[in-house]
GUBA-231892 format. One record per residue: residue in one letter; x, y negated, z of N, C-alpha, C in turn. Coordinates in steps of 0.05 Angstrom, whole numbers, plus 5000, padded with zeros to 4 digits. Layout:
// residues N
AXYZXYZXYZ...
END
This chain:
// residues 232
X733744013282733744303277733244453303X735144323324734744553357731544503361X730644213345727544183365725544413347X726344403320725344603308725044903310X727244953322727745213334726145323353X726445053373724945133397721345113393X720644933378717744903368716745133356X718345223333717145503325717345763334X719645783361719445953383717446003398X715945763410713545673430711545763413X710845683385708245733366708345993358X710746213358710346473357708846643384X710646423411709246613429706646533430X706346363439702346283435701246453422X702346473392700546693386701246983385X702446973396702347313405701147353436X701447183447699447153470696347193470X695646973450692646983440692047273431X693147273411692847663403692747833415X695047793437694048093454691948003474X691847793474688847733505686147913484X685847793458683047953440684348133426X686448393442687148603434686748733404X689448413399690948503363693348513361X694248603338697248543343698348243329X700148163332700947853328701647893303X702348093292702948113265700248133238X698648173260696647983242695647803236X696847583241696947313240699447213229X698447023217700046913191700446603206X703546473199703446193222703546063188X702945913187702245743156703345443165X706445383159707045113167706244893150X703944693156703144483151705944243142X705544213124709143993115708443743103X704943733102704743383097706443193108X707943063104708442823111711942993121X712443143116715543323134716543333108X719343183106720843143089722143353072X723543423056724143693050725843813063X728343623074730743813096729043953109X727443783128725843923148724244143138X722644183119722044413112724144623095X726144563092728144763080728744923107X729544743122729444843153728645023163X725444933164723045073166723945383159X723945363131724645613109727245833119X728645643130731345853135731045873161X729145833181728545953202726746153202X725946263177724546513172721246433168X720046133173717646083158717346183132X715746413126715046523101712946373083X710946213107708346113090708245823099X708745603070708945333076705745193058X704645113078701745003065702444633065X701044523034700444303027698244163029X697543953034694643863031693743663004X696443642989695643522965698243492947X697243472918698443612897701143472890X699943172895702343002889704543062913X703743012938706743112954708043402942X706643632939707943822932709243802909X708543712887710043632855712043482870X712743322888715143182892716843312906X715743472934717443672947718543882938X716944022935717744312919719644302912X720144172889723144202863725344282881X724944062903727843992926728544232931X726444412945726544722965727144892949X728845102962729545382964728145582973X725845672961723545792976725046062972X725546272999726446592992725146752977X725547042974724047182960721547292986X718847242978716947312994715147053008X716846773012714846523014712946502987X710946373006708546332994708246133003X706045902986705845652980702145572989X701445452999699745523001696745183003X695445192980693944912980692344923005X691644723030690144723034688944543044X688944373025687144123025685244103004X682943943002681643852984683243852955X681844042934683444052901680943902891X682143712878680543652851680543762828X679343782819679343932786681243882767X681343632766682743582749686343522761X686843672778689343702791689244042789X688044172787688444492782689844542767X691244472739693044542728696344542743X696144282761698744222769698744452798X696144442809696344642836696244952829X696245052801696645322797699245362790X701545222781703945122781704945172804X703644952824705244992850704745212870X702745352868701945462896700845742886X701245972911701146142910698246272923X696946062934693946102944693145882950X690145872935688445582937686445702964X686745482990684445533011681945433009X681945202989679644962991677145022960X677245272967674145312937672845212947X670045102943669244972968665944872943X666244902913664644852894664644942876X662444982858663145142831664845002804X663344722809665044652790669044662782X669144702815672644772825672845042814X671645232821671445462820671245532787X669845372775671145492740672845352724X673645062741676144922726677945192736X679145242764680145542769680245772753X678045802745677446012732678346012700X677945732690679445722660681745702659X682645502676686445582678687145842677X687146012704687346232708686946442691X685346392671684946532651686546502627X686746242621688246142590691846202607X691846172630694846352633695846642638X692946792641692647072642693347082672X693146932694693647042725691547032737X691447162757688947202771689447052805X688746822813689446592839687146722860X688946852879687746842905686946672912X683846582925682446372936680846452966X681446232982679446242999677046103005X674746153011672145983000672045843029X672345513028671945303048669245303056X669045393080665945323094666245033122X664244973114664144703133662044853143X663044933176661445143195659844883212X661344733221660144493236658044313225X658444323197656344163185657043903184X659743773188660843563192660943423167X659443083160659142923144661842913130X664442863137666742813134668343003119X667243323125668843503112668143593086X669843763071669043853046668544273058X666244313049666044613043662944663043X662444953036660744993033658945083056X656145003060653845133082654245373089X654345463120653545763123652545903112X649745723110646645923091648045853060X650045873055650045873027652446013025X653946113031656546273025656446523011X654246743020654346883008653746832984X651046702981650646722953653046592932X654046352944656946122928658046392931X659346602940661746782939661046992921X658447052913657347222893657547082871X656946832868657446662836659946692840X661546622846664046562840666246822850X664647002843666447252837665547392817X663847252798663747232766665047202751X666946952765668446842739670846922742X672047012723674247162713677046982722X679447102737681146982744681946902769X679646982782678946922811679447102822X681147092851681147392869680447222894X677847262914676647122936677847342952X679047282980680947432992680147393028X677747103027677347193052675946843054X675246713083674646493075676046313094X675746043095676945853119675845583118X675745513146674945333156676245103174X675444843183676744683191674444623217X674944643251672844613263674244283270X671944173283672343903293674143823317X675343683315678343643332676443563360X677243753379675943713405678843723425X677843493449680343593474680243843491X678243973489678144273495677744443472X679744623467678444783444676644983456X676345073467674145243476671645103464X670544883458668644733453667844913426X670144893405670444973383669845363377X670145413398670245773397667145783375X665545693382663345763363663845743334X664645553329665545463303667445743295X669145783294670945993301669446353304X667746303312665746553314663546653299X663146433282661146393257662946453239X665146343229666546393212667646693207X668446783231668647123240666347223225X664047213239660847353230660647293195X660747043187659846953162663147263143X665147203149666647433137665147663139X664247783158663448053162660348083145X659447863139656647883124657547893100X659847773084660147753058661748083055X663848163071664848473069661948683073X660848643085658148813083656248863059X656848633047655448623023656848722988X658948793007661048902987660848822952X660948572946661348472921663848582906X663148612884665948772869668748492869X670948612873673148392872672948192893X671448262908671248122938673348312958X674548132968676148212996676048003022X675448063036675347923057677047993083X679547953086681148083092682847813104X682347543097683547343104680647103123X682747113141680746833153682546683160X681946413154684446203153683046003172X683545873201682545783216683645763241X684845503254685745433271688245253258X688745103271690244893281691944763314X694244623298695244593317693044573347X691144443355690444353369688244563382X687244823371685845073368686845293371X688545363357689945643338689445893363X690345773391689546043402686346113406X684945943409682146033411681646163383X682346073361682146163330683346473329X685646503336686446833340684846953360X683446883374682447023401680047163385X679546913370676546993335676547173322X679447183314679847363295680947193266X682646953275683346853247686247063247X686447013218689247183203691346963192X691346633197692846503187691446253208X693546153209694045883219694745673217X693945423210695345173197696545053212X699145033223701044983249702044643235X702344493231703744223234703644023255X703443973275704543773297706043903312X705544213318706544393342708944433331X710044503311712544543283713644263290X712344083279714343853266714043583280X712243563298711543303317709543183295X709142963310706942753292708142663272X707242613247708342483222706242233218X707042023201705641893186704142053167X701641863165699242063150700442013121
END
């Protein structure tokens, strides 16, 4: 718990550091604790040290965690790992924002749930900015038009987009990555699609996050800096 304390002390200042160096305020930035593999004490923990936003990377840990936690009034849950389709029923259950749209076919299994329950699921559309073989998201040169289909389908609220850049020992390497993703938001808000908001950029990581706020991300996926290394 004290190491916890002191971990999410250190990862608040960082980023309020980052923020005011590319003159923002820190309160625009969202710290999103990463809890793969972090047991539930530890994330109850998490929770009663005032973490509001706890992100998952897959459905089955959260169906097992969850139940355990005491989430306050105002935490939010948040997918952001690779969804399969046919796990959307259980991840609209669990979570209060899907990060990983990333296809259409995801995008109207989404869209029929969300519908046959009458809610409308904030999403962020996954771009693979690097072009990296390994990752899941969608092409630069294709975002706008993927964010225009899929703010067709009924049930959907697209709220901004996010990305995963390539784990480098300098993040500065990564700032481009991080700066495309910035630009690619500002092309899709320009184009002002109805029920489009772009108001979220989800991007950085432990190993990034201040070059990512320096960008202009609004959320952060914090897990090693929080919780130490876990088993994968």
């Amino acid at each position: 718990m004290e190491n916890l304390t002191d971990n999410l002390a250190r990862v608040r200042e960082r980023v309020r550091r980052a923020a005011e160096r590319a003159g923002r305020s820190p309160e625009e930035v969202t710290i999103v604790a990463v809890t793969k593999g972090v047991d539930a004490p530890t994330v109850q923990a998490a929770l009663e040290l005032g973490v509001a936003d706890i992100g998952e990377n897959r459905v089955q840990e959260a169906r097992a965690k969850f139940p355990e936690l005491v989430f306050p009034p105002g935490a939010r849950r948040h997918m952001i790992g690779h969804l399969q389709s046919n796990k959307v029923r259980h991840a609209l259950q669990l979570f209060d924002m899907i990060h990983s749209l990333d296809r259409p076919s995801l995008g109207e299994a989404l869209s029929r749930r969300a519908t046959a329950l009458g809610v409308e699921v904030p999403v962020l559309v996954q771009v693979n900015v690097a072009g990296e073989a390994t990752k899941h998201g969608v092409a630069p040169e294709r975002v706008l038009d993927f964010v225009r289909e899929m703010a067709k389908l009924p049930g959907l609220r697209i709220e901004g987009l996010m990305t995963m850049a390539p784990f480098a020992e300098d993040p500065e390497t990564v700032r481009p990555v991080f700066r495309r993703l910035r630009e690619l938001r500002d092309q899709v808000a320009e184009a002002d699609i109805q029920g489009v908001h772009m108001h979220c950029l989800s991007m950085g990581m432990t190993n990034d996050f201040e070059v990512a706020v320096e960008e202009g991300s609004t959320m952060v996926r914090i897990g090693t800096a929080l919780f130490g290394k876990r088993t994968p």
